[in-house]
N, C-alpha and C positions, 0 to 999 in steps of 0.2 A: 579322778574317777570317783565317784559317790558309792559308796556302798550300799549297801541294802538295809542296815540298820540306819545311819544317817536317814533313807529316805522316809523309814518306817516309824523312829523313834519321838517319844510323844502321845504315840495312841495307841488306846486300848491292847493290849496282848491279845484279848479274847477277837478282834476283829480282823490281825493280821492271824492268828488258827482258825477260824473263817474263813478264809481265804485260800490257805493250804490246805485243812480240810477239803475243802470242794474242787482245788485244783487237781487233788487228787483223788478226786472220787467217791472219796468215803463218805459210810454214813456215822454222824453223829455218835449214836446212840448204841451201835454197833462198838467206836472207837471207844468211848464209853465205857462201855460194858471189857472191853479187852486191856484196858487200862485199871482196872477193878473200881470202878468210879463209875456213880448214878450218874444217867444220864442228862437228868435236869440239871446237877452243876455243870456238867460241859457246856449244856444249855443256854445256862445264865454268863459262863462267860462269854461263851463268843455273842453272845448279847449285849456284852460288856457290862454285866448289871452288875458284875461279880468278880474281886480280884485273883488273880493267878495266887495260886499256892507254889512252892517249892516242890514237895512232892511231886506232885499232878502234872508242874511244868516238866519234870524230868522223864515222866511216864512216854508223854506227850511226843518232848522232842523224839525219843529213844522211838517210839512208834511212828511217828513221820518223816523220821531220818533230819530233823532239824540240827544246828549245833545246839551243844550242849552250853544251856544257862539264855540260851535268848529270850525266852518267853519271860526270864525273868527280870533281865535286860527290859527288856518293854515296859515290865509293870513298874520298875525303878523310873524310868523315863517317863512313863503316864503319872506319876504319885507329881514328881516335881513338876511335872507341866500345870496339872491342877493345882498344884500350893501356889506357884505363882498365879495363877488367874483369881486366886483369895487374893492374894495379897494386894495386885492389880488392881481389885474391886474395890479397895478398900481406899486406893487415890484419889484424892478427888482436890478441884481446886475451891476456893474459899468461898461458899455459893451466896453469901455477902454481895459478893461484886455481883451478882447476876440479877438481875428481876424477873419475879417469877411468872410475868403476863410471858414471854419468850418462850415458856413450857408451860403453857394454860392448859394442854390438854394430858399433860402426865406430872406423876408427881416427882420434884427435882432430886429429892431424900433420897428416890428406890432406883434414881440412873446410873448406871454403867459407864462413868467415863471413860473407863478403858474399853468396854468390849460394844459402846455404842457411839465411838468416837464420832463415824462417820454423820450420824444423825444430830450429834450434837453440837460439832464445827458448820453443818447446813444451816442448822437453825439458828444458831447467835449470829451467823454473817448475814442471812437473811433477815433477821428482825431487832438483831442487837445497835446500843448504839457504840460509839469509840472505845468507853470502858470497858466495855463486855468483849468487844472483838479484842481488843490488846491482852485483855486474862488470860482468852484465850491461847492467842498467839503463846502469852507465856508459860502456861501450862501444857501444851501440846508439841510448841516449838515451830518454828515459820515452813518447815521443809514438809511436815505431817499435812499443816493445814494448807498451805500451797496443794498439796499432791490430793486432799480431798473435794479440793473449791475446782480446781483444773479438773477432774476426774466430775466432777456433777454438771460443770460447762459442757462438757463433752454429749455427757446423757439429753441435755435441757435440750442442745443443738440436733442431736440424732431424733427426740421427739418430734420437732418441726417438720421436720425431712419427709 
């Protein structure tokens, strides 16, 4: 059975108090205000523009009936989600091997190999030659890029249709 953290953990704390905020009815700025806390930081969190405090998360629970430490729970689990998606960004394979007519319309320096995988195993299998599809393959692994080629045959085919 999946818990409720498991399902939630990862994202923003201010967007799952969004949530229960409104499942419950209440207003913001109201909850705000009975927490002893402006109501534009409530604001910004559940905006997510802004992270959970300690204090505020305790107010929070205590006033929503939450457990106690979740929200702060969340924000531990949102900080490590976003360190690794640095660190993610920061993989990349040896763009040597690649030529840059294959990305003529962006530039290869500012991609995202991890978080724009999918666009960028379309495009070296569509215009790449042997070299560049094998890098691939080695930097991605045969099962990622199988599963995005199989997954874009699919779309190409329901286009027809």
């Amino acid at each position: 059975m999946t818990t409720e953290l498991e399902i939630v953990k990862g994202i923003h704390p201010g967007l799952y108090l969004d949530r229960k905020i409104r499942e419950q009815r209440l207003v913001k700025g109201k909850l705000a205000l009975d927490c002893h806390e402006y109501p534009q930081t409530l604001s910004a969190i559940t905006k997510g523009k802004r992270p959970m405090n300690t204090p505020l998360s305790l107010k929070l629970e205590k006033a929503l009936g939450l457990e106690e430490g979740l929200l702060m729970t969340l924000q531990v689990f949102f900080e490590i989600t976003e360190e690794k998606k640095k660190e993610n960004t920061k993989k990349k394979p040896d763009l040597k091997l690649f030529r840059k007519i294959i990305f003529w319309d962006t530039k290869m320096d500012t991609l995202d190999w991890q978080e724009q995988y999918r666009f960028i195993i379309t495009r070296i299998f569509e215009r790449g030659n042997e070299k560049e599809k094998k890098a691939t393959l080695d930097f991605y692994g045969d099962a990622l890029v199988n599963e995005v080629l199989l997954n874009q045959a699919i779309k190409i085919k329901r286009k027809k249709n």
